[in-house]
C-alpha angles and dihedrals in degrees: 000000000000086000091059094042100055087050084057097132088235096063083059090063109112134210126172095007083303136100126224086248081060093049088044087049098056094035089058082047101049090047105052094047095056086039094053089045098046092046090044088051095049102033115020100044098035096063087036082056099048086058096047109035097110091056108073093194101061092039085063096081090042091055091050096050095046093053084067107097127208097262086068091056099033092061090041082064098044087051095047088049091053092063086074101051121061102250123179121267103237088052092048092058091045089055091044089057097055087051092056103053090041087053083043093046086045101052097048092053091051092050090041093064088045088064096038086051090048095041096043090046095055094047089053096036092045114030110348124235109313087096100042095119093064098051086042088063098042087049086049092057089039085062094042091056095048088056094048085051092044090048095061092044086058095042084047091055097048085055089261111155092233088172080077095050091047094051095048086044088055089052089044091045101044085053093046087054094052090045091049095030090129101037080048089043099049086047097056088046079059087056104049095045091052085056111037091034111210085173150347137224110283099025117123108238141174120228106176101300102337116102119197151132113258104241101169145023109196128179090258109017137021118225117227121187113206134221088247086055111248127115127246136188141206130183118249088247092064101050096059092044089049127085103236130199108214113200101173090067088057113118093191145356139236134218137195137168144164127250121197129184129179129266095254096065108115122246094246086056102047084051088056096052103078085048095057104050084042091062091039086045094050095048098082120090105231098038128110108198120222107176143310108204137172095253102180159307106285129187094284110355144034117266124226127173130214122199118180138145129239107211082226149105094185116108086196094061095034085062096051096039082057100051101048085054095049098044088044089048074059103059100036086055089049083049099053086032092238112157131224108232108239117195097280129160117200112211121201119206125203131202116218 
């Protein structure tokens, strides 16, 4: 009965240089192709989805595969169907043109999400988000590059010499570095200084004589706001070619300072003098005493010196641990009458 029914006369009328049989023919094509994908889309990777949603992985294809919409698949279809009616060259490489940059456009997009899924993985897994703008930067000319790649693929299809184009890229390329060397410079610095991390925003460091928090990491220069308030800023260059003092990374800090009495001080007292700052030092509660030792005989006093820890990175505690020593070494020399040296000259005077 089909039989009968595609011999139908009718279906022998041509138009176009195709019959009607030929028309019925693309259009079941066409169809069945956007059906099954759309079927395959709602039905097939949803469920799939649903299995496999903890697993990111495998959620990445899927990804990929949902993010076609249906004017991609639509016009595949329409492709595929042409191949079963006689269409004029010129439109079948028009048509053929417009495949391949949709199969171009698709594919860049595609990889493109490979290398954000990737990029995006490694900074949460890694470090969380406080450095997301770098690796922002270093997924967006990962997906430059892909179109430009995907630009003379394209080119080479269409019969394009694009040996001609890379080398004159090259050229071009090799005089924009030497006019942007120290943009360029100052944007690979960014890099390195996002991987190696010699230091992360909000963390006190020392750059010669400029003190500061790091507020901001930029693609050229790094804000550092100072202990006095303002706000300075170095370009990336210059920080990984500095020596920098870190002192967030500090577990814990060390203090030393120098005692002096004066000469009339007796022996017995001077003996007691390491064994009192070591009770007061070992008092608080987050120090951890060295050594307090008589160190020698100075200009006008005798010189001890004290070495402790404070269990803290804080700038803030390791002042006030400080303080409370010092002012505690006080009063226990007051205790004991023990004096400070202060700078003093004794001048005899002799009668002839």
């Amino acid at each position: 009965m089909l039989s009968n029914f595609l011999n139908n006369p009718l279906f022998q009328i041509s138009y176009f240089n195709n019959t009607l049989f030929d028309y019925f023919f693309f259009f079941i094509i066409f169809f069945a192709i956007v059906v099954g994908f759309f079927v395959f889309k709602l039905i097939f990777l949803r469920k799939l989805g649903k299995r496999i949603k903890d697993n990111n992985l495998l959620q990445l294809p899927i990804d990929i595969i949902d993010k076609i919409r249906s004017p991609f698949y639509i016009y595949i279809g329409f492709y595929i169907g042409l191949t079963a009616l006689v269409v004029p060259p010129i439109l079948m490489k028009l048509f053929f043109v417009v495949l391949v940059l949709l199969i171009a456009y698709r594919v860049v997009i595609a990889l493109s999400q490979v290398v954000d899924f990737f990029a995006f993985k490694y900074i949460r897994a890694k470090e969380g988000v406080e450095r997301k703008a770098v690796l922002k930067t270093i997924s967006n000319i990962a997906k430059a590059l892909l179109w430009l790649f995907a630009l003379l693929v394209v080119l080479s299809i269409f019969g394009v010499n694009v040996t001609a184009i890379v080398a004159g890229m090259g050229v071009g390329g090799i005089a924009i570095a030497f006019a942007l060397q120290n943009i360029l410079s100052d944007l690979f610095s960014s890099f390195s200084i996002y991987f190696d991390r010699p230091f992360i925003e909000g963390d006190l460091i020392v750059v010669g004589d400029k003190w500061g928090n790091v507020e901001k990491i930029g693609m050229k220069s790094t804000r550092i706001r100072s202990l006095q308030g303002e706000e300075i800023i170095f370009s990336n260059k210059e920080l990984t070619s500095a020596q920098i003092h870190n002192y967030r990374r500090m577990e814990k800090r060390r203090s030393e300072f120098k005692i002096g009495v004066i000469y009339d001080t007796p022996t017995q007292k001077l003996k007691k003098i390491p064994s009192i700052i070591e009770k007061i030092v070992t008092k608080e509660e987050l120090t951890d005493f060295s050594r307090a030792h008589f160190t020698g005989f100075g200009d006008f006093s005798l010189d001890f010196v004290v070495v402790y820890f404070v269990e803290s990175p804080n700038y803030q505690i390791f002042m006030d641990t400080n303080e409370r020593i010092f002012l505690k070494i006080k009063q226990a020399f007051e205790k004991e009458k023990i004096e400070f040296a202060y700078p003093t000259q004794d001048i005899y005077l002799t009668k002839r």
